[in-house]
C-alpha positions as CSV (number, residue, x, y, z in Angstrom):
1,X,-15.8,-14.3,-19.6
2,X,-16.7,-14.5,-16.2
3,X,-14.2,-11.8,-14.9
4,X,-15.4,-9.7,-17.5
5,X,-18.9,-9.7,-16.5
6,X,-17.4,-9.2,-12.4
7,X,-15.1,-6.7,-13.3
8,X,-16.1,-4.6,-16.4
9,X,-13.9,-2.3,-18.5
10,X,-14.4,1.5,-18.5
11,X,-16.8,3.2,-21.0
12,X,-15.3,4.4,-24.3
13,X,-13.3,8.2,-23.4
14,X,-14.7,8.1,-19.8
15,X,-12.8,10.6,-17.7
16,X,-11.0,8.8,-14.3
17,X,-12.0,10.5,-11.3
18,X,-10.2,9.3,-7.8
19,X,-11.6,9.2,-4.5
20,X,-10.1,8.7,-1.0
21,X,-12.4,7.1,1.6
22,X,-11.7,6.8,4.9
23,X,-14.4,5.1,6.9
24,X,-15.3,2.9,10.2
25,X,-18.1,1.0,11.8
26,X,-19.3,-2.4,13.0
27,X,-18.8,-5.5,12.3
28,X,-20.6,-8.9,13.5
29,X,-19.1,-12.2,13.7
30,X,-20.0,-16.3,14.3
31,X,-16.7,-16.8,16.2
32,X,-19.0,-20.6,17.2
33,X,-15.5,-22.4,18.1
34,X,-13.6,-19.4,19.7
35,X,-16.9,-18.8,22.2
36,X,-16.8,-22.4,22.6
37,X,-13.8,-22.5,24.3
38,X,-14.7,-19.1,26.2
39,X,-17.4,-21.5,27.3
40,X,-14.8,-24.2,28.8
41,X,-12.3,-21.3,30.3
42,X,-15.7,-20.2,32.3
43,X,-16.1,-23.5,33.7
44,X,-12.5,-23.5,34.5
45,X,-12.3,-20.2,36.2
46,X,-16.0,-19.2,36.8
47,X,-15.4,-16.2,35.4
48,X,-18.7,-14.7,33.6
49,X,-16.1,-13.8,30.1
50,X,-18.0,-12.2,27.2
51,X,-18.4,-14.1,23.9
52,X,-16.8,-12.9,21.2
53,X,-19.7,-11.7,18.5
54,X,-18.3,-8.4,16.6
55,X,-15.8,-5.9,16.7
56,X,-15.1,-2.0,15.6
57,X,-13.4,-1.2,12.4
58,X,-11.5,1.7,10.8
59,X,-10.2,2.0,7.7
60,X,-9.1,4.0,4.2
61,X,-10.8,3.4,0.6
62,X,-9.3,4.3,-2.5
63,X,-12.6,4.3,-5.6
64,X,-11.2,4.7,-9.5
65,X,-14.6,5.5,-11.5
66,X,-14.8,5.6,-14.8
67,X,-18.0,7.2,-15.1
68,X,-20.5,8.2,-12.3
69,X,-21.9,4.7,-11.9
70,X,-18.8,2.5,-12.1
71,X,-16.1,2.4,-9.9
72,X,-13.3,-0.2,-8.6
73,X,-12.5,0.0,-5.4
74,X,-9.1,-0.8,-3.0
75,X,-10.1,-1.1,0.5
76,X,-7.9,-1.4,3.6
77,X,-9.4,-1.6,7.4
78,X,-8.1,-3.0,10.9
79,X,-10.7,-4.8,12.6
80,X,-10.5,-4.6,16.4
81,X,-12.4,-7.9,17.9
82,X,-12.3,-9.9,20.9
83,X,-12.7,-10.7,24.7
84,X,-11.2,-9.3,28.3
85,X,-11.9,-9.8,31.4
86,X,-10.0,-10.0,34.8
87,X,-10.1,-13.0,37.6
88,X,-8.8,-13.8,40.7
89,X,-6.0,-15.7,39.0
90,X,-4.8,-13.1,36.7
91,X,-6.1,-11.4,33.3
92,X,-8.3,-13.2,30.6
93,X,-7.8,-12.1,27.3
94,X,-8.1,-13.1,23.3
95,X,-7.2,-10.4,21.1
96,X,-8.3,-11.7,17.3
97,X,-7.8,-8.2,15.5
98,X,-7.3,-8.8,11.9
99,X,-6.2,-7.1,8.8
100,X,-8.3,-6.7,5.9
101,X,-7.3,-5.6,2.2
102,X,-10.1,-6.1,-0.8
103,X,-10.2,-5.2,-4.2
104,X,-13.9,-5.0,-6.1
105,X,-15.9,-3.3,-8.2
106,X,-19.4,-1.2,-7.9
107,X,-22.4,-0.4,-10.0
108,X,-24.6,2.8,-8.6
109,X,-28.1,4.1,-9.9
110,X,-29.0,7.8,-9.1
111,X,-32.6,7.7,-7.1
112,X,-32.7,11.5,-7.2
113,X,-30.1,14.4,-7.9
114,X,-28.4,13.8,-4.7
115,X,-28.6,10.4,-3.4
116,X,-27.1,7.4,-5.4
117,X,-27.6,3.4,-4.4
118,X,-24.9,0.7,-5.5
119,X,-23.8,-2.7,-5.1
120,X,-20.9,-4.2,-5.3
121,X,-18.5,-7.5,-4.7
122,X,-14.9,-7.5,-3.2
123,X,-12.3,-10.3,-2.5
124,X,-9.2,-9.9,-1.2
125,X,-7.6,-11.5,2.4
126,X,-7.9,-11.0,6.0
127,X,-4.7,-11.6,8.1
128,X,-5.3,-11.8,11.4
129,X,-2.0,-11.7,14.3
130,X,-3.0,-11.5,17.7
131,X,-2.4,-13.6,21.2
132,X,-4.2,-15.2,23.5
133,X,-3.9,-14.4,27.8
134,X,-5.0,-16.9,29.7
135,X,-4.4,-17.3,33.7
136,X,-6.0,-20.5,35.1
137,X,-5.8,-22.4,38.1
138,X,-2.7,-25.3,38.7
139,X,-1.5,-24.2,35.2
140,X,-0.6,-20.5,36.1
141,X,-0.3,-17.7,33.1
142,X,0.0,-18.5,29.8
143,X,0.7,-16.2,26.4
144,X,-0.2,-17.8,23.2
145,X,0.6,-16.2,20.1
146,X,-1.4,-16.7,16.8
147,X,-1.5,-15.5,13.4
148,X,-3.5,-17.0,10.4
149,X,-5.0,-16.1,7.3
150,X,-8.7,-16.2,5.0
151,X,-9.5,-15.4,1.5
152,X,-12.6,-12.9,2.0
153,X,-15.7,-12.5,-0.1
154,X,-17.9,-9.5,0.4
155,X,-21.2,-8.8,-1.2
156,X,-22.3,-4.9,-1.0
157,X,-25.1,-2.5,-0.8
158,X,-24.5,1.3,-0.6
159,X,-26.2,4.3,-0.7
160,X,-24.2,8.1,-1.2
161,X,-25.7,11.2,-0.7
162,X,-23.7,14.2,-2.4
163,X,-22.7,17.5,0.1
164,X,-20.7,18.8,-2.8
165,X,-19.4,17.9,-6.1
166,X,-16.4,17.0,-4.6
167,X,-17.4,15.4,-1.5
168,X,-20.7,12.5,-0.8
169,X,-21.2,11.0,2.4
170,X,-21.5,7.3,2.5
171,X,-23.4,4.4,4.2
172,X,-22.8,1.0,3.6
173,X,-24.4,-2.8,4.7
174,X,-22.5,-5.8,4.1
175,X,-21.9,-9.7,4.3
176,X,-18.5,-11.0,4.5
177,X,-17.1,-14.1,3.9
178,X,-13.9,-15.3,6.2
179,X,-12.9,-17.8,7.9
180,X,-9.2,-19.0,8.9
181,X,-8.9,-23.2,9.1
182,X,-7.0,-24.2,10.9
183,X,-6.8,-22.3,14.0
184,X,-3.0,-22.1,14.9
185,X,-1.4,-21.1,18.5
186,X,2.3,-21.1,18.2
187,X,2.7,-22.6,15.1
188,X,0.1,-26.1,16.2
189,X,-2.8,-26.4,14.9
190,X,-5.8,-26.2,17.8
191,X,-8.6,-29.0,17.7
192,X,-12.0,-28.6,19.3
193,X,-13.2,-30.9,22.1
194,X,-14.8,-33.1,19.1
195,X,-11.0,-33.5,17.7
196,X,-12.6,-31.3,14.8
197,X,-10.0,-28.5,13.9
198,X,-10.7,-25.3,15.4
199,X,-11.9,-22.3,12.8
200,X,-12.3,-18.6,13.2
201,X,-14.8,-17.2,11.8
202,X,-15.4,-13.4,10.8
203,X,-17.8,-14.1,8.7
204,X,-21.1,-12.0,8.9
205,X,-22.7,-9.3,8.3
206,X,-21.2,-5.3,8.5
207,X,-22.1,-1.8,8.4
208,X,-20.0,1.4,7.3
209,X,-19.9,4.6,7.7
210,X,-17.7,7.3,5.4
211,X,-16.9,10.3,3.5
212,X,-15.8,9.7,-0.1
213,X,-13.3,12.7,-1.0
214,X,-12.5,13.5,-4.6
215,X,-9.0,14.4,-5.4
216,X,-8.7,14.6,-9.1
217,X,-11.2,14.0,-12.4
């Protein structure tokens, strides 16, 4: 019952159409444990490093409506996130790029000929494989490899304004729900200064930017 009512079935002989959606944009994230230890590597170096609150993303969209206001949605981005900077010691670096892939479904309205407004819910899971640089005094450089994964909620609101009957432009806001726990470097798990286990959090809000292609229907 409750997947019906999250993911509904398509309206008696509706006509699939298919879209292709490339898209990019923003993305904000807590990252409260990561920037935490930024915090400790600044004391350690006095380097002035950047916290880590948001990233770039770019990505491709695939839509399957079943009728002008329903569609289901297969989404795939890279999100490009972290922190660099340099020291006398050597470079300072955490790369936390992530992959994202989501599945969902979205309900649109038309507000005038031109210009429809939806919203929508995906899941899916972020995988995120990156490293960490670090080059600190008496210890020397050190790479740390990571790699973890989150399940991913996502809660929508859209708006898509049509340039052709083939072709809409698209704006999207977001809030996303991810967080990997626990943190792992090289297989251990990494604890905060509290002995609590370390998380990384990309959860928060997002904004997109796209065109919506149609390529059949």
């Amino acid at each position: 019952m409750a997947l019906a009512l999250l993911f509904p079935g398509p309206p008696a002989e509706a006509e699939p159409a298919f879209w292709i959606v490339p898209f990019g944009g923003v993305s904000w994230h807590a990252m409260a444990d990561i920037n935490r230890d930024i915090d400790g590597l600044r004391e350690v170096t006095g380097v002035e490093m950047d916290h880590i609150g948001g990233g770039t993303s770019l990505g491709i969209q695939a839509d399957l409506a079943f009728s002008p206001d329903d569609r289901y949605i297969f989404s795939y981005e890279r999100l490009a996130t972290g922190s660099e900077q340099s020291s006398r010691y050597g470079p300072l670096e955490y790369d936390l790029s992530a992959d994202v892939y989501l599945f969902g479904y979205e309900h649109s309205h038309p507000f005038n000929s031109s210009l429809r407004v939806g919203v929508g819910g995906l899941m899916g899971v972020l995988v995120a494989k990156g490293g960490v640089d670090l080059s600190i005094p008496e210890h020397g450089n050190r790479d740390f490899a990571f790699s973890g994964r989150a399940f991913v909620m996502e809660a929508r609101l859209s708006g898509a304004l049509s340039l052709h009957r083939r072709l809409e432009t698209i704006t999207w806001v977001s809030y996303r729900y991810a967080t990997i726990e626990p943190f792992t470097i090289n297989g251990f798990t990494v604890y905060n200064n509290d002995r609590s286990e370390m998380k990384m959090d990309y959860s928060g809000p997002l904004w997109r930017l796209a065109l919506r292609l149609k390529v059949f229907g």
